[in-house]
N, C-alpha and C positions, 0 to 999 in steps of 0.2 A: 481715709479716702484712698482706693487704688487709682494707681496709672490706667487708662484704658491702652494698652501697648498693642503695635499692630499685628498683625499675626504671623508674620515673619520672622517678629521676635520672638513670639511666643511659640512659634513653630521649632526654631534655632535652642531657646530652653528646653523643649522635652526631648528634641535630639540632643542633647546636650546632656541631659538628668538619664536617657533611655545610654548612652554611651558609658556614664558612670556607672549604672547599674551592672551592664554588661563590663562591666572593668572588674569591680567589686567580686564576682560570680566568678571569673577567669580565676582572680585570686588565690578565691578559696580550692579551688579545684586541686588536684594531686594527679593526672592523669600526665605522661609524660608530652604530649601534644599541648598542654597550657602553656608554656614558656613564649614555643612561636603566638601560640594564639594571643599571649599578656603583650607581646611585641606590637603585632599588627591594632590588637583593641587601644594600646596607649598612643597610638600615631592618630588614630582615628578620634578620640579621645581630642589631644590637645589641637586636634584641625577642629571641631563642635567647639572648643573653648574658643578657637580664634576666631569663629562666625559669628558666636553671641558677641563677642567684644565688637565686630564690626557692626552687626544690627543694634547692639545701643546707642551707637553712632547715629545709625541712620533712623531710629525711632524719632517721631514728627513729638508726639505727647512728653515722654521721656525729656527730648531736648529740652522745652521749653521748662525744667526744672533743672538747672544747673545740679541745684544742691540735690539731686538724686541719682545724676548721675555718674558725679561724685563716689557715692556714697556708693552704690552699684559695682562700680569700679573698683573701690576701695577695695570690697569684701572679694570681689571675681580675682583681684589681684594678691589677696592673702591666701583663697581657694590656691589661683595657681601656683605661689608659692610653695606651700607645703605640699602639694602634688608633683613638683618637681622636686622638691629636698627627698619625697619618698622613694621617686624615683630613680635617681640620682644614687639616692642610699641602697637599694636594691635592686638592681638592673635583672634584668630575668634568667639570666643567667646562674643570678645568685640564690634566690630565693627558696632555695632546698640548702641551703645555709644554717640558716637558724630559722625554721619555721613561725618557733614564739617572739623572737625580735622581728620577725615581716610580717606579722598580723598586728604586733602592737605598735609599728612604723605606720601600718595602714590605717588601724584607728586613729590613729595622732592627727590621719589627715580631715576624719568625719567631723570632726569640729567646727573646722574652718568649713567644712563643706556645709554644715548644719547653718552656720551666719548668713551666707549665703544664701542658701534654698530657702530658711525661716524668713529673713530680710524680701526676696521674690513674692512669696506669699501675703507675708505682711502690706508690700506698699504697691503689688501690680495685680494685672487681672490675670493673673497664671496660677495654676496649680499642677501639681505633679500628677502623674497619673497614682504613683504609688510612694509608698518610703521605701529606702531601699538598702538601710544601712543596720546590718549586723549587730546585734547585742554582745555576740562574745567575738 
């Protein structure tokens, strides 16, 4: 059974999934203009993280399931962990570094991202618009 979640949350996820995407894209990029642009998209980036956290707050449905929101948290809170260890690990500056150690720092993160976004799917009335996560 899904959450009927209100649209503000649901609103706050695809800003939120639409931010990763565009994170992910900067990325992969090689143009020397991606570094300022990996800057500005990860500010922007973890301000969508801090909005979904506040609208599962303020979710009416949500609330009334402790244990989901929990559970919600849980996974948002392992996402931003490892998005900050990546970051952290690679600040934009670095990342013509070692190319093959900042693409396999970056999938390290799709996992925990994958719990996440699979977990959304699974128990709310949200869907992605798209996937958005790299094979290699």
């Amino acid at each position: 059974m899904h959450i009927e979640i209100t649209s503000a949350l649901q609103s706050a996820l695809q800003a939120f999934s639409d931010a990763e995407r565009d994170l992910i894209a900067i990325g992969k990029r090689t143009d020397p203009e991606r570094k300022f642009d990996l800057v500005q998209h990860r500010r922007k980036f973890v301000e969508q993280m801090g909005l979904v956290s506040q609208m599962i707050d303020r979710d009416g449905a949500l609330q009334r399931r402790p244990e989901m929101v929990m559970e919600m948290n849980s996974r948002l809170s392992a996402f931003r962990f490892a998005i900050g260890q990546h970051q952290a690990s690679w600040p934009a500056v670095r990342i013509d570094d070692d190319a093959a150690a900042y693409a396999e720092s970056a999938r390290g993160t799709y996992a925990k991202a994958d719990r996440f976004w699979d977990w959304c799917s699974e128990n709310l009335t949200f869907e992605r618009h798209s996937a958005i996560f790299p094979s290699s």
